[in-house]
C-alpha atoms as one frame of an Amber mdcrd trajectory, in Angstrom:
protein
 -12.028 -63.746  22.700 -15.637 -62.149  22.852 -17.494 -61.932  19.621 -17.822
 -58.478  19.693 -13.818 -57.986  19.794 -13.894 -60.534  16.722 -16.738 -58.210
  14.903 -13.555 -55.052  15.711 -10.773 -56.582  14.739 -11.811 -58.847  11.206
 -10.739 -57.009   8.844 -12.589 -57.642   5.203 -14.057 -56.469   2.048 -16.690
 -55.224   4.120 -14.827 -52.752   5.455 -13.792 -51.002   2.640 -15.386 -47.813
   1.360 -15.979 -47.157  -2.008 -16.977 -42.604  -1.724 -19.195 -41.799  -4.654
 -18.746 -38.636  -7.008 -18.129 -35.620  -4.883 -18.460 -37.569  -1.533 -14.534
 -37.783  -1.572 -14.423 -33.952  -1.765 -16.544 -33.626   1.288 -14.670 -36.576
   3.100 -11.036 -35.142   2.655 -11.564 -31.313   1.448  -8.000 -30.180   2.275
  -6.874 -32.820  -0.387  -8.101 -30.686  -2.763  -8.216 -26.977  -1.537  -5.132
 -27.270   0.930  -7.243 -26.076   4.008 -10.699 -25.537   5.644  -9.442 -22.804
   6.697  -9.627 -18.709   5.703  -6.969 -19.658   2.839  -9.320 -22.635   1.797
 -12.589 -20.665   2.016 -11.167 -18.439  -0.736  -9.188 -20.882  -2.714 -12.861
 -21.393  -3.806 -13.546 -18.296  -5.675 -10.177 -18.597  -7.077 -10.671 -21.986
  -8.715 -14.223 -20.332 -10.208 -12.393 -16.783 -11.540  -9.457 -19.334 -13.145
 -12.214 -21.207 -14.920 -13.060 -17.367 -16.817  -9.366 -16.783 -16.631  -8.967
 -20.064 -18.841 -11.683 -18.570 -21.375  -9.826 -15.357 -21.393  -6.896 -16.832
 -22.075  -8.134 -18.826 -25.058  -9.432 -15.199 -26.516 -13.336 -15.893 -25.464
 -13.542 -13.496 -22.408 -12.566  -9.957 -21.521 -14.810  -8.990 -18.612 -14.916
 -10.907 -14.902 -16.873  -9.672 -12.136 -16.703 -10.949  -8.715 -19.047  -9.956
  -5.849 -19.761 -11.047  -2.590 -22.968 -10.503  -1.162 -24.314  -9.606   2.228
 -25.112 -13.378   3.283 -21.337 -14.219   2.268 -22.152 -15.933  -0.953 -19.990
 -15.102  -3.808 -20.918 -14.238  -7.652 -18.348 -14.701 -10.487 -19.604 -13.950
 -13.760 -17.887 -13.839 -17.136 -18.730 -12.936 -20.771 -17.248 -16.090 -21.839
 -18.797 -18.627 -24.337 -21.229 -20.206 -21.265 -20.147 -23.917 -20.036 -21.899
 -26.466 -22.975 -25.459 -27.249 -21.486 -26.098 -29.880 -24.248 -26.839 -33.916
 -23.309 -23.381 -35.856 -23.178 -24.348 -39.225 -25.094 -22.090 -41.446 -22.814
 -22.861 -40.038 -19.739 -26.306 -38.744 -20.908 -26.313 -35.933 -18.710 -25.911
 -31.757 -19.828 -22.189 -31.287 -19.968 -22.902 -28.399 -17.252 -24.307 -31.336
 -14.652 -21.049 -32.963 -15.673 -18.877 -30.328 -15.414 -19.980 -29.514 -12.037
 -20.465 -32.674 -10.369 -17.783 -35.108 -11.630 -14.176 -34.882 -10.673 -11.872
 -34.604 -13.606 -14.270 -33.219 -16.409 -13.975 -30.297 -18.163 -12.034 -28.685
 -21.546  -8.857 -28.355 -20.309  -7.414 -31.877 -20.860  -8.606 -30.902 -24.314
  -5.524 -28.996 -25.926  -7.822 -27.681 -29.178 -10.557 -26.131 -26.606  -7.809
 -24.404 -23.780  -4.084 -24.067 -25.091  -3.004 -23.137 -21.526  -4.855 -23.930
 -18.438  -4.112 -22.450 -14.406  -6.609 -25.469 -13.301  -4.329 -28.103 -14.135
  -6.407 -31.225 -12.180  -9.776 -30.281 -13.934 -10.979 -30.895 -10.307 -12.180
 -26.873  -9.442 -15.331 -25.955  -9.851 -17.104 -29.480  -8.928 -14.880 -28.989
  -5.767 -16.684 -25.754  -5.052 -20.118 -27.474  -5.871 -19.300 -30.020  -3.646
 -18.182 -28.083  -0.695 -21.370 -25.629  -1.346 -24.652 -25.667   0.529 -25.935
 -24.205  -2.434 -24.532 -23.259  -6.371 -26.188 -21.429  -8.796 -24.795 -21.728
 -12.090 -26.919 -19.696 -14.804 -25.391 -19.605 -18.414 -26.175 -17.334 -21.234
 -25.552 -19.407 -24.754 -27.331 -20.288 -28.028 -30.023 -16.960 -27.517 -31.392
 -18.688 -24.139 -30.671 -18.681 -20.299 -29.747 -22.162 -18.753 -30.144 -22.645
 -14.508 -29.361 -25.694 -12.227 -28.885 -25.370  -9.119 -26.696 -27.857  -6.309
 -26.879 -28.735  -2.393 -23.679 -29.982  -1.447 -22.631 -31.095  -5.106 -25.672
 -32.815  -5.791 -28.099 -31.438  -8.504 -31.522 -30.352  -7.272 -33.131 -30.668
 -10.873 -32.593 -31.026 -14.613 -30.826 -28.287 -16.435 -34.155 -25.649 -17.240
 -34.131 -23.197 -20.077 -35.404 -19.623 -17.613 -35.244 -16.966 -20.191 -33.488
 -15.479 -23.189 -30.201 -13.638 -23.838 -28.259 -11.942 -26.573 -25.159 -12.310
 -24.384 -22.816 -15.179 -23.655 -20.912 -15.961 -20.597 -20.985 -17.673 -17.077
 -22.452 -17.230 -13.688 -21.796 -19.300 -10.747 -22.852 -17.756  -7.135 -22.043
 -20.300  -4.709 -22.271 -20.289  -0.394 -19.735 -21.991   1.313 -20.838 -24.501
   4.050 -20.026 -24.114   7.438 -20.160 -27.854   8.509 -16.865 -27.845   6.136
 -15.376 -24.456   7.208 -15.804 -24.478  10.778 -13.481 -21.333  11.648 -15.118
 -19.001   9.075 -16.927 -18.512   5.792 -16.708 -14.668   6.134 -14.732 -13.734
   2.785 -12.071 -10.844   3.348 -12.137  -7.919   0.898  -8.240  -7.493   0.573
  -7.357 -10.804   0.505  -9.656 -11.224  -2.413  -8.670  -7.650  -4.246  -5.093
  -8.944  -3.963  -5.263 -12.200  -6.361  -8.026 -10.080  -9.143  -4.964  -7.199
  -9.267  -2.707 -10.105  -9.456  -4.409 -11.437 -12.200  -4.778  -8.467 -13.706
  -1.585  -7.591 -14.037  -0.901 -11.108 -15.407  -3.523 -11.183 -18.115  -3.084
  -7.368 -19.740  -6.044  -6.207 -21.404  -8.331  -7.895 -19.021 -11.152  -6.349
 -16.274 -11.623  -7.758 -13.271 -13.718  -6.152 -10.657 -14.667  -6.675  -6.916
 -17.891  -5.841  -5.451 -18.402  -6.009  -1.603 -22.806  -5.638  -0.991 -21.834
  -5.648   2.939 -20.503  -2.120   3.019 -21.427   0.540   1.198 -20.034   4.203
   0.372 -20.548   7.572   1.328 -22.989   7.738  -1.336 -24.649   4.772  -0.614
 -23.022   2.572  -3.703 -21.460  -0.950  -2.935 -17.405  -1.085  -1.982 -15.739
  -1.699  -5.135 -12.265  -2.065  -6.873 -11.811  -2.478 -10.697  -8.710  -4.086
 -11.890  -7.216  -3.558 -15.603  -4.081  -3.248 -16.848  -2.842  -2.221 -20.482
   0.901  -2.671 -19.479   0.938  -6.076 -17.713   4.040  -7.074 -16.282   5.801
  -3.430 -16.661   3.225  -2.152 -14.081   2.884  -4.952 -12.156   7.236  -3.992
 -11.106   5.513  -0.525 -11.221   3.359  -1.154  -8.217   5.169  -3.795  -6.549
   8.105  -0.844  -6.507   5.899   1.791  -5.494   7.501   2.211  -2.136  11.139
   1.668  -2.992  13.568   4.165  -4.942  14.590   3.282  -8.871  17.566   3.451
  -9.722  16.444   2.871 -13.760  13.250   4.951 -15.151  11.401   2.418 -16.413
  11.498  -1.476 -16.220  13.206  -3.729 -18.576  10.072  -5.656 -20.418  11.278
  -8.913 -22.044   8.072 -10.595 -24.228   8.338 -12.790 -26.485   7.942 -17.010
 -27.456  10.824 -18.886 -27.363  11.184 -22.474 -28.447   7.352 -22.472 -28.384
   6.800 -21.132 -25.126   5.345 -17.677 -24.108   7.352 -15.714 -21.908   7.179
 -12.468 -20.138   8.461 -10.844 -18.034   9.839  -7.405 -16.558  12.720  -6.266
 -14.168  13.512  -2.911 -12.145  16.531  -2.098 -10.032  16.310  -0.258  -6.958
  18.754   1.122  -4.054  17.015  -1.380  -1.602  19.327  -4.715  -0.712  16.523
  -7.648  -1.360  16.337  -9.689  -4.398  12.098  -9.840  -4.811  11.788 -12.561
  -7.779   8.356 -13.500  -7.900   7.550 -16.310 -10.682   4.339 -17.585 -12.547
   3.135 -20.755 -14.456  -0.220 -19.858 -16.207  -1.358 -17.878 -13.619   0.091
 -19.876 -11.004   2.182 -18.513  -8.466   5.234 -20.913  -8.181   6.432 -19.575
  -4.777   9.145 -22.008  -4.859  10.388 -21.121  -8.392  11.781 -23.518 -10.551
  13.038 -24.089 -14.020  11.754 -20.948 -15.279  13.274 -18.784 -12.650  16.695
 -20.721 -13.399  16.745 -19.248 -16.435  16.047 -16.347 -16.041  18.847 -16.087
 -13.325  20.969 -18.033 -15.606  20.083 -15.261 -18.450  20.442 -12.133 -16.570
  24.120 -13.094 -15.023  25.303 -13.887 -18.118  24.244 -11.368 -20.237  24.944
  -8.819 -17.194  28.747 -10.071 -16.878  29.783  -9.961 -20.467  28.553  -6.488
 -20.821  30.529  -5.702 -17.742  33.524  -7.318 -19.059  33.297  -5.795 -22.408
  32.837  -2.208 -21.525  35.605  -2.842 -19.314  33.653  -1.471 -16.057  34.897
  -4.426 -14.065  38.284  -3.702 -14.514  39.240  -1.696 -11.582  36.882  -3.958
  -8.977  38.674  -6.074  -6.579  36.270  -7.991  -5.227  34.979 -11.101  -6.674
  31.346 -10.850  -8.452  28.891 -13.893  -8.396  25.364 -14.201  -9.063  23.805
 -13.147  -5.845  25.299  -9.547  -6.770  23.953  -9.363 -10.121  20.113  -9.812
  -8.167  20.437  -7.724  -5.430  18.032  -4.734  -5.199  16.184  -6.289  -7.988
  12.276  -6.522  -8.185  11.325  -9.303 -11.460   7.999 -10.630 -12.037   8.378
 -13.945 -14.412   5.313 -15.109 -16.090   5.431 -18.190 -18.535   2.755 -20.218
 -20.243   3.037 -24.018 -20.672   0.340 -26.523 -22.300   1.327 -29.145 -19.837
   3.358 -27.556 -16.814   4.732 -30.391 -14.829   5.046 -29.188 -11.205   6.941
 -31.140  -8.424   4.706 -32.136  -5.511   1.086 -31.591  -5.772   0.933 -27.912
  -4.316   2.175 -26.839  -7.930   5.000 -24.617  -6.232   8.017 -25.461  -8.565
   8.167 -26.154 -12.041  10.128 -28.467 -13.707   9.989 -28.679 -17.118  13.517
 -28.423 -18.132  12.870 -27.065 -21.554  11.710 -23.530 -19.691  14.711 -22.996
 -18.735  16.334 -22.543 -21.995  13.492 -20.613 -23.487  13.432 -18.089 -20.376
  17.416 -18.011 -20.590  17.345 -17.118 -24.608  15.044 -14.124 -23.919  16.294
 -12.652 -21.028  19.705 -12.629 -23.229  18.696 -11.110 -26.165  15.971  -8.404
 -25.001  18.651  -7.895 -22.174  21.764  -7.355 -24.174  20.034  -5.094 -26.608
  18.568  -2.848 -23.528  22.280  -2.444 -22.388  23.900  -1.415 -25.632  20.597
   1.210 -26.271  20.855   2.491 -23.082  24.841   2.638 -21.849  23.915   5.329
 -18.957  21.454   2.753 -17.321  23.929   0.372 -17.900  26.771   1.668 -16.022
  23.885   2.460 -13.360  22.952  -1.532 -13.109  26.517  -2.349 -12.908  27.594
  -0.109 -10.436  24.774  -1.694  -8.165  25.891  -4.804  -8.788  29.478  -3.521
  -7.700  28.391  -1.950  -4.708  26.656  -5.573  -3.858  29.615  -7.664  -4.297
  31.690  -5.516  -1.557  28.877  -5.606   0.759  28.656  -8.988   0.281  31.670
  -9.552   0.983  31.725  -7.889   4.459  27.910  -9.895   4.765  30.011 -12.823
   4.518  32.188 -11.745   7.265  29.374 -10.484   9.556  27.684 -14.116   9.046
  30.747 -16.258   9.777  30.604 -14.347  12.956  27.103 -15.226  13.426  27.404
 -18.743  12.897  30.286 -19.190  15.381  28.284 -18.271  18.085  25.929 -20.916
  17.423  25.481 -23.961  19.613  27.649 -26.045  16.892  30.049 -23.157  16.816
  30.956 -23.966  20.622  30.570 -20.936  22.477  27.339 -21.734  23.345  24.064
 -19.992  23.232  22.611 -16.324  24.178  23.571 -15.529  27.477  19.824 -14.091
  27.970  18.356 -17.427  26.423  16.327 -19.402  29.047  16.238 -22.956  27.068
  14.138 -25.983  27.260  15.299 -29.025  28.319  13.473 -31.515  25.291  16.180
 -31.165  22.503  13.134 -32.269  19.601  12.590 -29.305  17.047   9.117 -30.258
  16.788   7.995 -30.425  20.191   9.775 -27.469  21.496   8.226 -23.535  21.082
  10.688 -20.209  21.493   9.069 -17.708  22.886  10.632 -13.881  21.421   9.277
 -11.517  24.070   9.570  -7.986  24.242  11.891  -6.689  26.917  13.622  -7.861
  29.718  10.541  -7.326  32.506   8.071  -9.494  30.286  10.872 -12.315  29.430
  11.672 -12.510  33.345   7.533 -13.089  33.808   7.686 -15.112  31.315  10.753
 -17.018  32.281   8.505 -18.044  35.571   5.627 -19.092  34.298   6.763 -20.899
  30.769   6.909 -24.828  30.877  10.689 -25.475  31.419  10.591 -28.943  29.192
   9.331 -27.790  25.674   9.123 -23.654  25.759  12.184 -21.671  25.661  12.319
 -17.668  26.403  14.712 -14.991  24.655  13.996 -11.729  25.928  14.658  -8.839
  23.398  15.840  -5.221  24.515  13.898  -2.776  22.577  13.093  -2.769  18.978
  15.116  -4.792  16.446  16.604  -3.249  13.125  14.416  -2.614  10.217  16.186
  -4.801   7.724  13.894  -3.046   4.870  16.052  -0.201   5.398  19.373  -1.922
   6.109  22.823  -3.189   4.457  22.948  -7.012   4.963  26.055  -6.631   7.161
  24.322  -4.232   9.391  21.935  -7.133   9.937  24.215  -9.883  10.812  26.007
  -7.226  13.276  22.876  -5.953  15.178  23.063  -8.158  18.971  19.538  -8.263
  18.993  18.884  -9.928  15.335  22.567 -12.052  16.172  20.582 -13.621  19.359
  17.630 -14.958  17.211  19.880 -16.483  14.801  22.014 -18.229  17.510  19.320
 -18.676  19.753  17.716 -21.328  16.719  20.488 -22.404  15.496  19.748 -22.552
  11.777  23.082 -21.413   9.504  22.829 -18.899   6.349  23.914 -20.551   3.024
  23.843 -23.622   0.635  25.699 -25.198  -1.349  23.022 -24.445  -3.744  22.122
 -20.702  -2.087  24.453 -18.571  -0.733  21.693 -16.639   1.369  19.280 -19.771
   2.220  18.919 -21.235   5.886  20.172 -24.466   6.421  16.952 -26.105   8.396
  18.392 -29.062   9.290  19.856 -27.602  12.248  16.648 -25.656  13.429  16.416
 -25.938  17.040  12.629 -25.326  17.106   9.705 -25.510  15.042   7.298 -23.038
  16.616   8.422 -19.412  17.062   6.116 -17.408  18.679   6.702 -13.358  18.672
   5.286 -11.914  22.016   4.872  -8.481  22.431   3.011  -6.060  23.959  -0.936
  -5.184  23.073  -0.192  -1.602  22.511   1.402   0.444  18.940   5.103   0.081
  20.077   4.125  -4.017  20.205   2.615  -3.915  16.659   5.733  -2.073  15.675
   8.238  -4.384  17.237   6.058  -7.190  15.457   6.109  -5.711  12.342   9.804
  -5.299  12.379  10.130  -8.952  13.864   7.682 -10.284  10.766   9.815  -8.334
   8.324  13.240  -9.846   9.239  11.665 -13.466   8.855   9.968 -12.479   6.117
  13.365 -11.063   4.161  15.814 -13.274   5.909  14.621 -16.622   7.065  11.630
 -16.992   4.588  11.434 -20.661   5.073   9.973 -20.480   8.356   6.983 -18.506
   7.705   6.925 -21.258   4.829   7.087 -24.197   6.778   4.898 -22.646   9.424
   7.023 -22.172  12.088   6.546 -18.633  12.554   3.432 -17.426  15.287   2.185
 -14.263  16.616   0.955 -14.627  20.833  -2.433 -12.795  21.164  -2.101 -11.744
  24.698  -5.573  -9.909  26.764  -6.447  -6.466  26.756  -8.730  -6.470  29.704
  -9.218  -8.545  33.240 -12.512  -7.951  34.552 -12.760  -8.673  38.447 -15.788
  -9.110  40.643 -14.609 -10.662  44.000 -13.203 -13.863  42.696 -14.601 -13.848
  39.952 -12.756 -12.918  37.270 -12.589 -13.717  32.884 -10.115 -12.083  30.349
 -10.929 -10.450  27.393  -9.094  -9.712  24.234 -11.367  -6.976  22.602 -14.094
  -4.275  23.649 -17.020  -6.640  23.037 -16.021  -9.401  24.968 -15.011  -6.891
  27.871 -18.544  -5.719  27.757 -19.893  -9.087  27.364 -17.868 -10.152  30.989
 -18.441  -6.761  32.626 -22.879  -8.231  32.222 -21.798 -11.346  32.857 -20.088
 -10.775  36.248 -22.485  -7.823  37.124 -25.561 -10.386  37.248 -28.787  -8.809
  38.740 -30.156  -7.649  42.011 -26.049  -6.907  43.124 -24.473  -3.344  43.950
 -21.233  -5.139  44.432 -18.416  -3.327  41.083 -16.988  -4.872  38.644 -13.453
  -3.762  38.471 -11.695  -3.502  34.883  -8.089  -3.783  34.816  -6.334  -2.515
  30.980  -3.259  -4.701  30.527  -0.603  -1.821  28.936   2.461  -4.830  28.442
   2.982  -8.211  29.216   4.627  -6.934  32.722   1.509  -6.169  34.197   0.848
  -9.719  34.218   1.889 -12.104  36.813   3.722 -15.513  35.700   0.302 -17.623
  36.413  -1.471 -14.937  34.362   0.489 -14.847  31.680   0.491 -18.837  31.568
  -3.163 -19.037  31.835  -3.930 -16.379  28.875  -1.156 -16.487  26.578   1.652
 -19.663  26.848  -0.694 -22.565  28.124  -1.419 -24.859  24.503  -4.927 -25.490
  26.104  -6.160 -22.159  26.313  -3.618 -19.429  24.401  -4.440 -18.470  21.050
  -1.890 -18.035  18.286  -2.010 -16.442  15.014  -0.181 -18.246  12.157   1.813
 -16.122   9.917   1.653 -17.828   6.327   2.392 -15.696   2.962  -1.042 -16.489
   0.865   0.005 -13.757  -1.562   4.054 -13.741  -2.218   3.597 -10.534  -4.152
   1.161  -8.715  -1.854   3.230  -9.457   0.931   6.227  -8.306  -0.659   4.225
  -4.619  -1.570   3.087  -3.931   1.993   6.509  -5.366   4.147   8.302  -2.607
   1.465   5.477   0.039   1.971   5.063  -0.376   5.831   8.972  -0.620   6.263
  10.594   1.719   3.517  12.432   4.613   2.843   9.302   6.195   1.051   6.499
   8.373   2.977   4.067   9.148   0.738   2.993   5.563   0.165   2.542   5.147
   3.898   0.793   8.025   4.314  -1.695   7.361   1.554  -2.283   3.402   3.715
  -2.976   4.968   7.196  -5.816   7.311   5.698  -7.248   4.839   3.811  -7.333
   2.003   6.698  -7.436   4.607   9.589 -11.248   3.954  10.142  -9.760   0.234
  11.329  -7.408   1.223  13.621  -7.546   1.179  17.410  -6.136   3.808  19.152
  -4.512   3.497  22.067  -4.638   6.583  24.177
């Protein structure tokens, strides 16, 4: 053996690494914001807003502004005490150094300075410092003005005394670095609009605002969006209904502390078909629910069923009524607030403090009960829906059975327009959901038989937004996709969840064509997934194909491009100088004017396709616009397409 292959392989103390303060931030960031991502980049001003959330929640702040300036950078300032700037005698450093450049330190593992906290690792804002180039944090406390400022977590001098101030309150402006967030550090209005309104609605009494310095007005003033609301979780329903029809004219608001634990929250019924139960833990959104949204399912059957019984509007109904009908066209927003939430897993989705439950479950039942005694012509309304649920559930059930015996376990086999791939391992294998029969037969050719399956789909799928479940299970087109992946609807646990064990693929990518009738058809595809097999976008599974818009020619020369400016940019680039030879510009109108090597080279081949992940960073959001973009209700959509026409690209 040569020394140098001893030197490789001898394995000692020397060999392992010991990462100083922040260095393990910068090391491993998606430990601690989930991605380096876009949803990473602004997971960053959300862990410095929580921070003046926290201070408004222990009664010390009532204004947060948020801005983000024309290099990028980002401003959120508060009117909250100010972080402590005084010298820590074991650390002997200012508690602000400490604050923002140790892991682990702040007020919130201190129950007599925060009751409630959304920042439940105490690891936030040092994680911002340390994936910063540079942080600014400027506090206004005791009559004076504190600065420090940070490069990459690290402190460029002593806290300094600048000025004077007869305010209080934090400022930290902060600019990402791109040797951390390679993709992007361009911040995206809406996506940041979407968690202040959240919050908003979630902390009543509250302003937020959101100023964008890169674009300006009409006027010439800075894009901005205020955020306050006086009736919390009532208008939060409000506006996450906006699109759908009530059937009740005004949401049930339950508020209240039970067994020592705050709880609020508010409920509307509406003639849609989709349950839309979207649950908090201080602040956090607990997209998986947990023991908080067991209660309050446990609370509203129960309560829901024994006034049923008793006014004796279930007696003519023969049809059996379980919970899932009780929840059905129902829009609840839960918000609770626990001094030491314990959340399974580390992404804080679920909660599982079992003592929620019964707190939740004792207020739903008593504000609940005394709504439907006060108000017996709602009542009958809310009962009737639930009614009207339980028979179309029971022809759902029908519709579903018939779904899942065409699946491959079922034994009479798969879609007959399926083309499959021969590897039988979910995660290696893609299907491929192409728009018509033309594109899926050119697709078909050039795919890669071993791992990439093809289903071809006629036309444009049913909106399910607008649709009875057992309309959905019936339509051939949505029957395919379920067959065609094999997954199965219902659990012993959920009647309407996907069993994923027997998921026949683990990358579903919707291709379409680059033109309005291809958004559409997207749209409608995202919204079934979305609605019906939520898991996948969940787990990931779920991708949209970004096929070209141009093919510039010169001879045999010849580059793709997927937008205007990278047409132009190959149109130069072919042209050259000194030749009189034309560029020719061909405008791909579907997928079918593609060959199969074409369509291989630009849009199916791994090494040079690109695909668009759909993830749901925003439950609620997500929920508004599918309902907005997809419902019954005009005016709403109206109001959307004048506002965001200026972005849109017409296709004439």
């Amino acid at each position: 053996m040569s020394e140098e292959k001893e030197d490789k392989t001898n394995y000692s103390a020397d060999n392992i690494q010991v990462l100083e303060g922040l260095e393990a931030v910068r090391k491993r960031p998606a430990m601690y914001i989930g991605d380096v991502g876009i949803k990473g980049l602004h997971h960053l001003v959300y862990e410095v807003v929580d921070n003046s959330i926290d201070e408004a929640l222990a009664g010390y702040c009532t204004d947060i502004m948020v801005t983000i300036h024309a290099d990028n950078s980002i401003s959120v300032e508060d009117n909250g005490r100010g972080i402590p700037t005084g010298i820590m005698a074991k650390e002997k450093k200012s508690a602000l150094e400490v604050v923002m450049t140790v892991l682990h330190a702040g007020g919130k593992f201190d129950k007599d300075t925060y009751k409630v906290s959304g920042g439940l690792h105490g690891v936030g804002v040092s994680c911002v410092n340390a994936l910063s180039t540079l942080l600014v944090a400027t506090i206004r406390r005791e009559g004076k003005i504190f600065k420090q400022e940070y490069s990459c977590g690290k402190p460029l001098y002593d806290v300094k005394v600048v000025g004077e101030s007869d305010t209080t309150g934090t400022t930290i402006t902060f600019s990402p670095d791109s040797s951390i967030f390679t993709m992007t550090t361009e911040y995206k209005f809406e996506t940041l609009a979407a968690r202040l309104r959240e919050l908003a609605y979630l902390n009543k009494g509250i302003r937020l605002s959101l100023t964008d310095e890169r674009e300006t007005n009409d006027d010439g003033t800075f894009i901005r969006e205020d955020f306050h609301s006086e009736g919390g979780l009532r208008e939060f329903v409000k506006y996450l209904d906006g699109t759908r029809t009530p059937i009740i004219p005004e949401p049930i608001y339950v508020e209240g502390v039970k067994q020592g634990i705050p709880v609020e929250l508010a409920l509307q019924y509406n003639e849609t078909y989709s349950e839309n139960v979207h649950s908090y833990v201080n602040n956090i959104n607990t997209i998986e629910g947990g023991t908080h949204v067991a209660g309050f399912r446990r609370g509203l059957t129960r309560t829901l069923k024994s006034y049923a019984e008793r006014s004796g509007l279930l007696k003519n109904v023969k049809v059996d009524i379980n919970g899932d009908d009780f929840r059905e066209g129902l829009t609840a927003v839960i918000s609770v607030k626990v001094q030491e939430p314990q959340f399974e897993g580390q992404t804080k989705t679920k909660l599982g403090n079992n003592d929620v439950m019964g707190a939740v479950d004792i207020a739903v039942g008593e504000i609940l009960g005394n709504y439907l005694e006060e108000n017996p012509k709602e009542a009958k309304l809310i009962v009737g829906k639930v009614i009207l649920a339980a028979t179309a559930r029971a022809a759902a059930r029908k519709a579903r059975e018939m779904v899942q015996r065409k699946t491959v376990m079922g034994g009479s086999g798969l879609p007959g327009k399926l083309a499959d791939c021969s590897d039988k391992d979910p995660e290696k294998c893609e299907l491929y959901l192409v728009e018509g029969d033309s594109a899926g037969g050119t697709a078909k050719q050039g795919r890669n038989r071993h791992y990439q399956a093809i289903l071809p789909l006629r036309g444009k799928i049913l909106n399910v937004e607008k649709a009875m479940e057992h309309k959905i299970y019936e339509n051939e087109e949505i029957k395919n996709i379920f067959t065609a992946l094999g997954v199965s609807i219902g659990t012993a646990d959920d009647a309407k969840a996907l069993n994923m064990e027997k998921l026949r693929y683990h990358k579903v990518v919707i291709m379409t064509d680059a033109d309005v009738d291809g958004s559409h058809i997207t749209t409608l595809i995202l919204t079934f997934f979305f609605r019906y097999m939520k898991e996948l976008i969940e787990f990931g599974y779920i991708y949209v194909a970004s096929p070209p818009l141009y093919l510039v020619k010169k001879g045999k020369e010849q580059a793709y491009a997927w937008d205007d400016s990278q047409r132009d940019a190959a149109i130069q680039r072919l042209k050259g100088t000194g030749k009189e030879e034309n560029v020719h510009v061909q405008r791909y109108k579907g997928l079918g004017e593609m060959n199969a090597e074409q369509l291989w080279d630009t849009t199916m081949n791994p090494e040079t396709r690109t695909l668009r992940r759909a993830t749901i960073e925003n439950a609620a959001e997500c929920d508004h616009i599918f309902s907005m973009l997809m419902g019954d209700e005009v005016a709403p959509r109206r109001e959307f397409i004048e506002k965001n026409a200026r972005y849109a690209k017409i296709d004439v």
